[in-house]
N, C-alpha and C positions, 0 to 999 in steps of 0.2 A: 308543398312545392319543394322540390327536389333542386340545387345548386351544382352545375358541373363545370369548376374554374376551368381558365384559360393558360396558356402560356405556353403554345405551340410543341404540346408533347414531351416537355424537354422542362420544366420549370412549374412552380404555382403551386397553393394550397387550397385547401376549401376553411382552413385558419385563418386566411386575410382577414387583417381588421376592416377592410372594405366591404366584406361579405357579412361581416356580421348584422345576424338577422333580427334584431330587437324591433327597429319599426313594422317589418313584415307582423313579427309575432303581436307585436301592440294594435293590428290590425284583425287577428283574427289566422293568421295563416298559422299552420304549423313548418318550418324553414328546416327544410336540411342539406345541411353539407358532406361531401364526400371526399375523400382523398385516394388517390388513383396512381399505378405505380407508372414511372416517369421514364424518358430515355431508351436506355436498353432494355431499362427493367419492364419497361409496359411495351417494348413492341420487340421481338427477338425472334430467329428463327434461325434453326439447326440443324442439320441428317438427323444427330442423334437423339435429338425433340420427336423429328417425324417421327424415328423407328417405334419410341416408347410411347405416341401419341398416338397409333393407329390409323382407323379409316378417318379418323375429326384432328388435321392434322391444326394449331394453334398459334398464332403468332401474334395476337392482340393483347396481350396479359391487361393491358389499361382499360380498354372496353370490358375484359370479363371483370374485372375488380367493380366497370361501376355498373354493371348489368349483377350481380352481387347486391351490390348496395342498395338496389332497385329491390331484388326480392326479399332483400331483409326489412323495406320499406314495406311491402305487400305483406309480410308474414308479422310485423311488429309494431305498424304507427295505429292501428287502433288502442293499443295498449296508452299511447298519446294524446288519444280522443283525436285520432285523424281518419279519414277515408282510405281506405285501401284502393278502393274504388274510383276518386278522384284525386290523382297523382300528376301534378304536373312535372316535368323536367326543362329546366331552363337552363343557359349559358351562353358565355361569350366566348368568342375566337376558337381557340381550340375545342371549348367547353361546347359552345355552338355549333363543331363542326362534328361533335360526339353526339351533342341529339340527333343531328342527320343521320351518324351510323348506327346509331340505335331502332330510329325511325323506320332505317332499312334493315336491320340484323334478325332474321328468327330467331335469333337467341333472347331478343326481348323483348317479344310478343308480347302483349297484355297487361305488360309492368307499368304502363304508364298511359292516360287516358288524353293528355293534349301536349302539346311542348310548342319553347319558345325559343327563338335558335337566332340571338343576335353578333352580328358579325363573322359569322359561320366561312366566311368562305367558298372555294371550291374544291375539291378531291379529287380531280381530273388524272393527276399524277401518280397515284399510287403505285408501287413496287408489285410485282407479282410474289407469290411465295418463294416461287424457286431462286429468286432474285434475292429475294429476302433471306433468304435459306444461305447462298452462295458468300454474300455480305456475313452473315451469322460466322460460316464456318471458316472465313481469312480472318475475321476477328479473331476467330476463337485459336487458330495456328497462332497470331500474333501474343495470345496472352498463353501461347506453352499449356493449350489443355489439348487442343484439337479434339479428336473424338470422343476423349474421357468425360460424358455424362459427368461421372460421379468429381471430377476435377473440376469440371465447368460450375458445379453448384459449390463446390469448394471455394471458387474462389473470391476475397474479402470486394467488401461493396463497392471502394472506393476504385477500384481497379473494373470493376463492370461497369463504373459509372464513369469512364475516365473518356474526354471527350477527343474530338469532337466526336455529340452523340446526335446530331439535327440531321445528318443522314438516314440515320436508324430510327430515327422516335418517331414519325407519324403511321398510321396504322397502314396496313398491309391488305392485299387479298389474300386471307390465309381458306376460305372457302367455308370456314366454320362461321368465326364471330362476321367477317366480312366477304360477304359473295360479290360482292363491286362493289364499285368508287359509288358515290352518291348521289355523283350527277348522273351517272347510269342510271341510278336505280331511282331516282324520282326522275327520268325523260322515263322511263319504261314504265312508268304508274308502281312499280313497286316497292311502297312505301304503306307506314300505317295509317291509315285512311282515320287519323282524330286531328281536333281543329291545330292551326297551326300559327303564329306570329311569328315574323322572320322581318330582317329587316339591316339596315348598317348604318355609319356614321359619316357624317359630312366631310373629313377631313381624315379616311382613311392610310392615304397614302402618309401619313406621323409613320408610320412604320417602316419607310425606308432610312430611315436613322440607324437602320439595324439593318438594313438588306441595300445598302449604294449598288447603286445603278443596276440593280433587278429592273426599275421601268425602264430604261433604254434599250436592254437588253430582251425587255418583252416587246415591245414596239417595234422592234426589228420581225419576231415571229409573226406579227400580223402582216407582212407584204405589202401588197400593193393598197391592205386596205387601210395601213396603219396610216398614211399622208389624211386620208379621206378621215380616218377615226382624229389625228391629232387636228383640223382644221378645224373640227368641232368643239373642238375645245379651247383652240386658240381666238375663236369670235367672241371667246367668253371673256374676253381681255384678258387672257393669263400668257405672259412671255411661253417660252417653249421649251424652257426648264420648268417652269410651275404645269403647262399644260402633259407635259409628259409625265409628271407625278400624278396630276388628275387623272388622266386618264388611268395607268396603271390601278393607282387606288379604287376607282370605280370597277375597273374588269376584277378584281383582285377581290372584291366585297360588295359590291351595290348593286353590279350585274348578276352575279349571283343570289343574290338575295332575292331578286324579282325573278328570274330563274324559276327559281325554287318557289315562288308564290305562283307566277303562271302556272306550274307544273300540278300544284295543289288543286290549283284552282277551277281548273279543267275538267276535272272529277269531280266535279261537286264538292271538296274539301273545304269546311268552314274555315277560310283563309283573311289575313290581316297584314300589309305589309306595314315598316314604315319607315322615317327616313331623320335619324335624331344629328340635328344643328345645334343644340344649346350650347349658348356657352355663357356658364356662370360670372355672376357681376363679383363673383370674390375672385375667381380665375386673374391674372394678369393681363395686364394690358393689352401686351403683345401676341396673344391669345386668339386665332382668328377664326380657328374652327372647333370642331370636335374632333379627336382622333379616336385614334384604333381606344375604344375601351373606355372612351371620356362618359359615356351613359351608365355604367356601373352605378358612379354614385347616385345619380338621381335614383334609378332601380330601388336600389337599396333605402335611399333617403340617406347615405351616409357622406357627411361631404368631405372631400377627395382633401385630404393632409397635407398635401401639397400645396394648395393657394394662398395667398398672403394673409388674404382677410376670410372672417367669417362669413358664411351664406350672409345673401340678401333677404328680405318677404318674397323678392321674386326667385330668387333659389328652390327655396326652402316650400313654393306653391309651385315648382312645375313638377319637382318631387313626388310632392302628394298626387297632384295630376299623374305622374306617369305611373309611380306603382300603384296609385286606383286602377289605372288601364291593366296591369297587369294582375296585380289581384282579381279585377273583374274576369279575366280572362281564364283564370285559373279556377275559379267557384261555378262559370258559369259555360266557359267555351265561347266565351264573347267579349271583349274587353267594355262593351258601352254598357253605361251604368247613369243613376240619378247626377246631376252637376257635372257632369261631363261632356266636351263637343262630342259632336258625333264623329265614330270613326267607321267610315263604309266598309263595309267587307272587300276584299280584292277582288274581282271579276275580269278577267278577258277582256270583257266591253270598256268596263270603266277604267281601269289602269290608275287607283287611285289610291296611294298614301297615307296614311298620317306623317306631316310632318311638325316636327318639334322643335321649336327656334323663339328666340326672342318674345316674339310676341305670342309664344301660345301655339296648342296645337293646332293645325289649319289642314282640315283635307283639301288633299292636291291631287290633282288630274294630267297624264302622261309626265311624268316627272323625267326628265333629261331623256323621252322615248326617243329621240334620234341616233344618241349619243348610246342608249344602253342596248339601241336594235341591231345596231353596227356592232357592238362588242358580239351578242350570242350571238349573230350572224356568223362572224369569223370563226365562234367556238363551234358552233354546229357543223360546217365545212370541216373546220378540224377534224371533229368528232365522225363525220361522214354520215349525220344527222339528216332526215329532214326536218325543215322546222316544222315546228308546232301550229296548228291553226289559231 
């Protein structure tokens, strides 16, 4: 199993001590970490790139670093006693939204036989190259190299790293590593047809801690449907500052996610969504949901540094429960295994879950489908989609 952290292109290692993979390995997996170049450094585009790049012009340096790491896994982990052949790739948030582009890149064809893609997001926005390009080369006026190649690789790190870089750092249509955004390319069926887990967290919208009034300001782009999207959310009893976070948080991560399992699923793709709630009894009080990333620890079985107390037996057994699901899923292309609920495969028909909460996991049937049919809806119109059958 292959690890591709998070941290919105701009941050993260595959060194987290959260990521450390000793319970995986005391299971039986072989765990590998990656580290992947960040900011400008992993996404950058220039004239004087193009000229020297040719007809395969580049602008993803982070995707090629972890499509890299992919083939040093294919050329190197039997030396480990691992499969070459069964390679999974998993991650969260950014890390999740790099399996997607991987899933769609020809460049990484056959490197990897299933992937897990929690919290993944949408790719909707992407930059075009020229766009990319245009950005690259005021930057590069502003740091006194402009056209000089050989000035631009001169120049020290901390000055190419100098921010603000969350303009620049998510990946690009450069036509090589990314021929489109992801949500193109899995509505278009082209993607790599192996099994797939996708899935998000209960209380995604934690992330506007770090992006204020991003959801007011999306709620606005939805028009006439936004009153209709936010109603549904305000029967939920949530005032209309909680419901304009929910909602955001959902279009932003959990529409997505089912998105991309309908999309799968359609093709015949051995698909698994699911929908993780937990919230640890060593967490704090005040602690209502899951946020963006709060499922790592379980993954992992590593528990999260930050709570006051020690796991519980019920921590420390939804743990084992969920990296079973995931280990199962990674040995076999299925996450259901011996001692385990069942978790249905996702289907069109069924529209069914796993969710992860308190009591255990519980497959669920149309899970918030009014609430998530109104989001793609509006995204499709945007998109100039038809929808999906």
């Amino acid at each position: 199993m292959v690890w591709i952290h998070g941290g919105a292109f701009i941050m993260g290692a595959g060194s987290f001590p959260s990521y450390d993979g000793g319970a995986f390995a005391s299971r039986g997996v072989i765990l590998v970490t990656l580290n992947y170049r960040l900011g400008r450094f992993g996404t950058f585009a220039h004239p004087a790139l193009r000229r020297e790049q040719g007809d395969h012009p580049v602008a993803d340096f982070g995707l090629l670093d972890q499509i890299a790491a992919l083939a040093w896994v294919r050329d190197n982990i039997a030396s480990f006693g691992g499969d070459a052949s069964n390679v999974t790739i998993f991650g969260e948030s950014a890390g999740a939204s790099s399996v997607n582009f991987l899933m769609a890149s020809p460049l990484a064809e056959g490197l990897f036989a299933k992937a897990i893609a929690q919290s993944g997001g949408s790719s909707s926005d992407l930059k075009t190259f020229a766009a990319a390009e245009a950005e690259g080369a005021a930057w590069a006026k502003t740091a006194g190299v402009a056209e000089d190649i050989k000035a631009l690789r001169a120049l020290p790190a901390d000055r190419v790293w100098d921010g603000p870089v969350t303009v620049v750092a998510s990946p690009v249509i450069d036509g090589t590593v990314v021929t489109q955004s992801t949500d193109d390319a899995f509505h278009a069926g082209a993607f790599a047809r192996i099994p797939y887990l996708v899935g998000a967290n209960s209380q995604e919208e934690s992330l506007l801690r770090w992006l204020p009034g991003l959801d007011e300001a999306f709620l606005k782009t939805l028009g006439e449907r936004g009153d209709a999207a936010l109603s549904l959310y305000e029967t939920e009893g949530l005032d209309r500052k909680s419901a304009v976070a929910k909602l955001w948080g959902e279009a932003a991560m959990v529409e997505p996610a089912r998105f991309r399992a309908r999309q799968t699923a359609r093709r015949g793709v051995a698909t698994w969504l699911y929908r993780y709630g937990y919230v640890p009894d060593a967490a704090p009080e005040t602690t209502t949901g899951a946020g963006h990333d709060a499922e790592i620890e379980v993954v992992f079985a590593n528990p999260d540094q930050r709570w006051p107390k020690p796991w519980s037996t019920r921590d420390a057994a939804i743990a084992e429960t969920i990296q079973g699901y995931w280990i199962n899923f990674a040995r076999t292309g299925n996450p259901n295994g011996p001692g385990l609920p069942t978790w249905p495969a996702y289907t069109l028909a069924n529209d069914t879950l796993m969710a992860f909460s308190k009591v255990g996991p519980v497959a669920t049937e149309g899970f918030g489908k009014s609430r998530l049919d109104l989001l793609e809806a509006a995204y499709a119109d945007r998109k100039s989609w038809t929808p999906a059958p």
